[in-house]
C-alpha positions as CSV (number, residue, x, y, z in Angstrom):
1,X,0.0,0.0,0.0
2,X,1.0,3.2,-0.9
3,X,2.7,5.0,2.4
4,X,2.0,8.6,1.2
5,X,-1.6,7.6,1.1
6,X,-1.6,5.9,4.4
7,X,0.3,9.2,5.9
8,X,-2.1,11.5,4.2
9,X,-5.1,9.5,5.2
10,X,-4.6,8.4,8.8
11,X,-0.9,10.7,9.8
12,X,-1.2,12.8,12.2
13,X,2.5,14.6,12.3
14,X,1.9,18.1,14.1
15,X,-0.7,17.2,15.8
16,X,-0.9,16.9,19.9
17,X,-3.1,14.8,21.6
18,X,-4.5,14.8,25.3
19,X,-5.6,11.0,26.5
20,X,-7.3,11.2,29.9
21,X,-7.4,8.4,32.3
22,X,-4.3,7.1,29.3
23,X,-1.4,5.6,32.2
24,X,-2.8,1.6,31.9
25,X,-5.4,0.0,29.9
26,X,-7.7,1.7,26.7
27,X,-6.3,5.4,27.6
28,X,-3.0,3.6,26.9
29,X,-3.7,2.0,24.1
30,X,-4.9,5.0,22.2
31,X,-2.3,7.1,23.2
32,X,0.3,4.7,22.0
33,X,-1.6,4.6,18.9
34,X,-1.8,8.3,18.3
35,X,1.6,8.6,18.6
36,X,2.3,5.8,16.4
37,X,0.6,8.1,14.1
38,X,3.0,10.4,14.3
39,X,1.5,12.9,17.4
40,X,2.4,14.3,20.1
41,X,0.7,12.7,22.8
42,X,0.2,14.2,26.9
43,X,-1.1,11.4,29.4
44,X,-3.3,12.4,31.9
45,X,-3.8,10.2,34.7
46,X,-4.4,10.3,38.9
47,X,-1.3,8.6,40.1
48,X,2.3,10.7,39.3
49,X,4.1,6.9,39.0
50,X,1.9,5.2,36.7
51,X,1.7,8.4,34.3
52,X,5.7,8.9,34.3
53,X,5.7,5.2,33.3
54,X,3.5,5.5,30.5
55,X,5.2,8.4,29.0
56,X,8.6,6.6,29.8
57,X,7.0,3.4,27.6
58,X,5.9,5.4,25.0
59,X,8.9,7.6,24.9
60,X,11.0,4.0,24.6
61,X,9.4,3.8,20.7
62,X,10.0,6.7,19.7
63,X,6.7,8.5,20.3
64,X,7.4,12.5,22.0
65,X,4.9,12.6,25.3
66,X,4.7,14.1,28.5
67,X,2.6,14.0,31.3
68,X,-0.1,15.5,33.0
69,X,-1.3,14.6,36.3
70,X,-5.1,16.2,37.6
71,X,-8.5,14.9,38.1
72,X,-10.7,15.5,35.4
73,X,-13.4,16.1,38.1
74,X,-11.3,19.6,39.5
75,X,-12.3,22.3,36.7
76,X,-9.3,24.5,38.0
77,X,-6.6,22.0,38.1
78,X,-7.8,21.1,34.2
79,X,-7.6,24.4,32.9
80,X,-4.6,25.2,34.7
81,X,-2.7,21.9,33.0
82,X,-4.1,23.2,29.5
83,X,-3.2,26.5,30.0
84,X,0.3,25.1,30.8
85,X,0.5,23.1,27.6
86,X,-0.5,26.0,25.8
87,X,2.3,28.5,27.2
88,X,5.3,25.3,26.5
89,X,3.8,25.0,22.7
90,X,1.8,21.8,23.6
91,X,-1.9,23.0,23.1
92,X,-4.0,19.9,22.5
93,X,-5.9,19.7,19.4
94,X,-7.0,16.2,19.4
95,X,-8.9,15.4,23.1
96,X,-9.8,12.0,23.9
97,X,-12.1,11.9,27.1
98,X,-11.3,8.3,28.5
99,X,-10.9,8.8,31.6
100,X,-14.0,6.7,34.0
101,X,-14.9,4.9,37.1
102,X,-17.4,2.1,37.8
103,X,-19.6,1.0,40.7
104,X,-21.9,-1.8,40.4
105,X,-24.6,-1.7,42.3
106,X,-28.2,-1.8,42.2
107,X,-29.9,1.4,41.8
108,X,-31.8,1.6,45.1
109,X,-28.4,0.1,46.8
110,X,-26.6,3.1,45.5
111,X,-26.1,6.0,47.5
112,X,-26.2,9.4,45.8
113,X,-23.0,10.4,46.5
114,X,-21.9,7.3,44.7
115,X,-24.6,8.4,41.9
116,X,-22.2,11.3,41.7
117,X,-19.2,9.6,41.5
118,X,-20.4,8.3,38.3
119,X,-21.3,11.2,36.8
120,X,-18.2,13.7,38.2
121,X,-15.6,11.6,36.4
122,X,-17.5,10.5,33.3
123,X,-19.6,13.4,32.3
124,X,-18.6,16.3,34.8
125,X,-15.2,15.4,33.3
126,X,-15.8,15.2,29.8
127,X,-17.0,18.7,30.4
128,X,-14.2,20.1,32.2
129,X,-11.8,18.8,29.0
130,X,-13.6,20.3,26.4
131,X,-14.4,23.4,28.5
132,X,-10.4,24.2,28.8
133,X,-9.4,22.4,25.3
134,X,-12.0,23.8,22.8
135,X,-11.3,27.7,22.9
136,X,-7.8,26.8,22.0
137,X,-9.3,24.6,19.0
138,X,-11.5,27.5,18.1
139,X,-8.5,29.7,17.3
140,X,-6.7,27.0,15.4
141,X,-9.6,26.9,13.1
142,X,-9.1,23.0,13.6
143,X,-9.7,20.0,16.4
144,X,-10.8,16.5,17.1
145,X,-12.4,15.2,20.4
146,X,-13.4,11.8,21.2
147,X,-15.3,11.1,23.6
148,X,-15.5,7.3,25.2
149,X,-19.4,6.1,25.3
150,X,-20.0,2.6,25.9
151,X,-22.9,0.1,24.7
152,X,-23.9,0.3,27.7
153,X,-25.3,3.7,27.0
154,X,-27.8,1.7,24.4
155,X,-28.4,-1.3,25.7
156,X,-27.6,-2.0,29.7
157,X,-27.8,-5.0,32.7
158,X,-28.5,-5.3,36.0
159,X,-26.1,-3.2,38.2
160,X,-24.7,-0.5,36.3
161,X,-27.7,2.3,36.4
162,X,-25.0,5.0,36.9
163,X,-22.5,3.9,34.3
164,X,-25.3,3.5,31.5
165,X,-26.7,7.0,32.6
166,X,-23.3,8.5,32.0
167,X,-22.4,7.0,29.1
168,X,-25.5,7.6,27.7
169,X,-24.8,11.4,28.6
170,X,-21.4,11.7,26.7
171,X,-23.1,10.2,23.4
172,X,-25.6,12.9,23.8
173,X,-22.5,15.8,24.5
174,X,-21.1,14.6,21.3
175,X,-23.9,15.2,19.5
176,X,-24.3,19.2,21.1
177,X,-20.2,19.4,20.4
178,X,-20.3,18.4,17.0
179,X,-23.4,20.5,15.8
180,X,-22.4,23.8,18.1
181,X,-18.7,23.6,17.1
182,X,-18.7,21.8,13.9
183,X,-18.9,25.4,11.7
184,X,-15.5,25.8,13.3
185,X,-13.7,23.4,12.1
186,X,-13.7,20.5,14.8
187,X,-15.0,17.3,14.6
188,X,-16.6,15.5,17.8
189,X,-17.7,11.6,18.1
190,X,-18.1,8.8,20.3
191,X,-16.4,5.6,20.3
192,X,-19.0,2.6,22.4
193,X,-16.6,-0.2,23.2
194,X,-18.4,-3.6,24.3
195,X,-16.5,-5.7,26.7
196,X,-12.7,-4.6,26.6
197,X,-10.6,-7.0,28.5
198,X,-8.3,-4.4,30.9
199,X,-8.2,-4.1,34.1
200,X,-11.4,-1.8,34.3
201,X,-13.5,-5.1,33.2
202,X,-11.8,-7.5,35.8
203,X,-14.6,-8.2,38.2
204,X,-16.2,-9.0,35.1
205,X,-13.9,-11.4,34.2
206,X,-13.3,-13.2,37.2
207,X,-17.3,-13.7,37.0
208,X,-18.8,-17.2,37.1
209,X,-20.8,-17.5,33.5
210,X,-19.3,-14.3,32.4
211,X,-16.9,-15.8,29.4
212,X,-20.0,-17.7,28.1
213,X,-22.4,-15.1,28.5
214,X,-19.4,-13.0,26.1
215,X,-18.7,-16.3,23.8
216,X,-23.1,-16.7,23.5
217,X,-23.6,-12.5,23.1
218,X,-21.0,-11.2,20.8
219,X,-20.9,-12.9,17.3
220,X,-17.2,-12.3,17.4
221,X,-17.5,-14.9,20.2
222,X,-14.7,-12.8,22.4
223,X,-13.5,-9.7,24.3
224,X,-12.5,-6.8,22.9
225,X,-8.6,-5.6,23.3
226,X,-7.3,-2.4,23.6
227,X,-6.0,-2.9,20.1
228,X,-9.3,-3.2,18.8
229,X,-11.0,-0.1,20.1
230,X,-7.6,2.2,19.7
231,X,-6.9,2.8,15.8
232,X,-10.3,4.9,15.4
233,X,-9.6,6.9,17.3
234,X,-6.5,7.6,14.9
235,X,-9.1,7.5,11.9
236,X,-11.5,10.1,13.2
237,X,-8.4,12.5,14.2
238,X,-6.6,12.1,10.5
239,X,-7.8,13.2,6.8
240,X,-9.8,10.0,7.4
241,X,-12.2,11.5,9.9
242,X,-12.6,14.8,8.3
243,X,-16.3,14.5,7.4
244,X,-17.7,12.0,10.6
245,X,-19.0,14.1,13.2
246,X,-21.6,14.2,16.1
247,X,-21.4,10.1,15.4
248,X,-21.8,7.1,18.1
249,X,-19.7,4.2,17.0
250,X,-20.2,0.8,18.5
251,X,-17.1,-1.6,18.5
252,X,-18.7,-4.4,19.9
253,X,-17.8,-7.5,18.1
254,X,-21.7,-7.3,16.9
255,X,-23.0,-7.3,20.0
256,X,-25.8,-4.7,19.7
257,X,-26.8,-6.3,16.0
258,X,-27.9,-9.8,17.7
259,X,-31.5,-9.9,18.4
């Protein structure tokens, strides 16, 4: 295949990308990926360690990134890390909005605060990024973000009230992104991963039934792996991408075609 068309296609040299909740897992996954594409990537995560070790893994082949350690949920500590990246030359114009939490419970069983949990880091979060990030999209004339639904905000099970609620909340903020900001230049969609095996899904996998109920509900018969969630990412940020906005894209192995 011709590699001027791949680079014109899916390259993404000059570009700099912000992965939240992107030191383990999916968030790692698609950062490595980005930069594989030839961006810049900054990891966000929590913990100082496991984000200097990311960056130190990525920087090993041969990808430029740096880290960036705040909460999605704290609005000041956000914009004050963009702002930052915008005064060393690092301004973000691709945002991924990985970053989540789970607690499976029953809805009556849940307390509110937990309720809010949910919702702080998934949407509240989601919010804060794109608050800080767009204006400095806006100016560029240019920007991706990619926000991280789930099938779960279609179709849901027993237990996870709070996480389809949220999830179902970002796939509705991509829609609002990508009609209000679409006339200036930036693209917004949703990725929905089905069942991703990471750390974020091990309860899951340690469940008794679980690996048939996967092998009897997804036609691909299997988990997803970071792998297979991560390049698209790369595809709505490149040439690729140019003309998908305000979409929800299920990568589900089928899952959500199976009646």
């Amino acid at each position: 295949m011709n590699s001027a068309f791949l680079a014109e296609t899916f390259g993404l040299a000059g570009r700099t990308a912000l992965v939240t909740g992107a030191a383990s897992g999916l968030g790692f996954a698609i950062a490595r990926s980005l930069g594989g594409a030839g961006a810049r990537v900054v990891v966000n995560d929590l913990a100082a360690d496991a984000c200097a070790a990311a960056v130190a893994q990525l920087q090993a082949t041969g990808i430029e990134a740096r880290g960036a350690v705040f909460s999605v949920t704290d609005s000041d500590a956000v914009h004050a890390e963009v702002a930052q990246l915008q005064t060393t030359g690092w301004a973000p114009d691709i945002l991924v909005n990985n970053a989540g939490n789970q607690n499976r419970k029953p809805l009556v069983e849940m307390s509110l605060d937990e309720w809010k949990q949910i919702q702080a880091v998934h949407v509240e979060g989601a919010f804060n990024c794109c608050h800080a990030v767009l204006p400095g999209m806006v100016a560029a004339g240019r920007g991706t973000v990619v926000n991280m639904s789930s099938v779960a905000g279609q179709a849901t099970m027993p237990g996870i009230a709070a996480y389809a609620t949220a999830k179902g909340a970002l796939a509705a903020l991509t829609r609002a992104i990508a009609v209000e900001y679409g006339p200036r230049g930036i693209t917004c969609n949703a990725l929905a991963p089905g069942f991703v095996k990471t750390r974020f899904t091990s309860a899951l996998q340690a469940r008794e039934g679980f690996q048939s109920f996967i092998e009897q509900s997804v036609p691909a018969g299997r988990w997803a792996e970071p792998e297979d969630i991560a390049p698209l990412v790369v595809a709505f940020a490149g040439r690729s991408g140019a003309f998908i906005n305000g979409q929800v894209v299920a990568i589900d192995g089928g899952m959500l075609a199976r009646m």
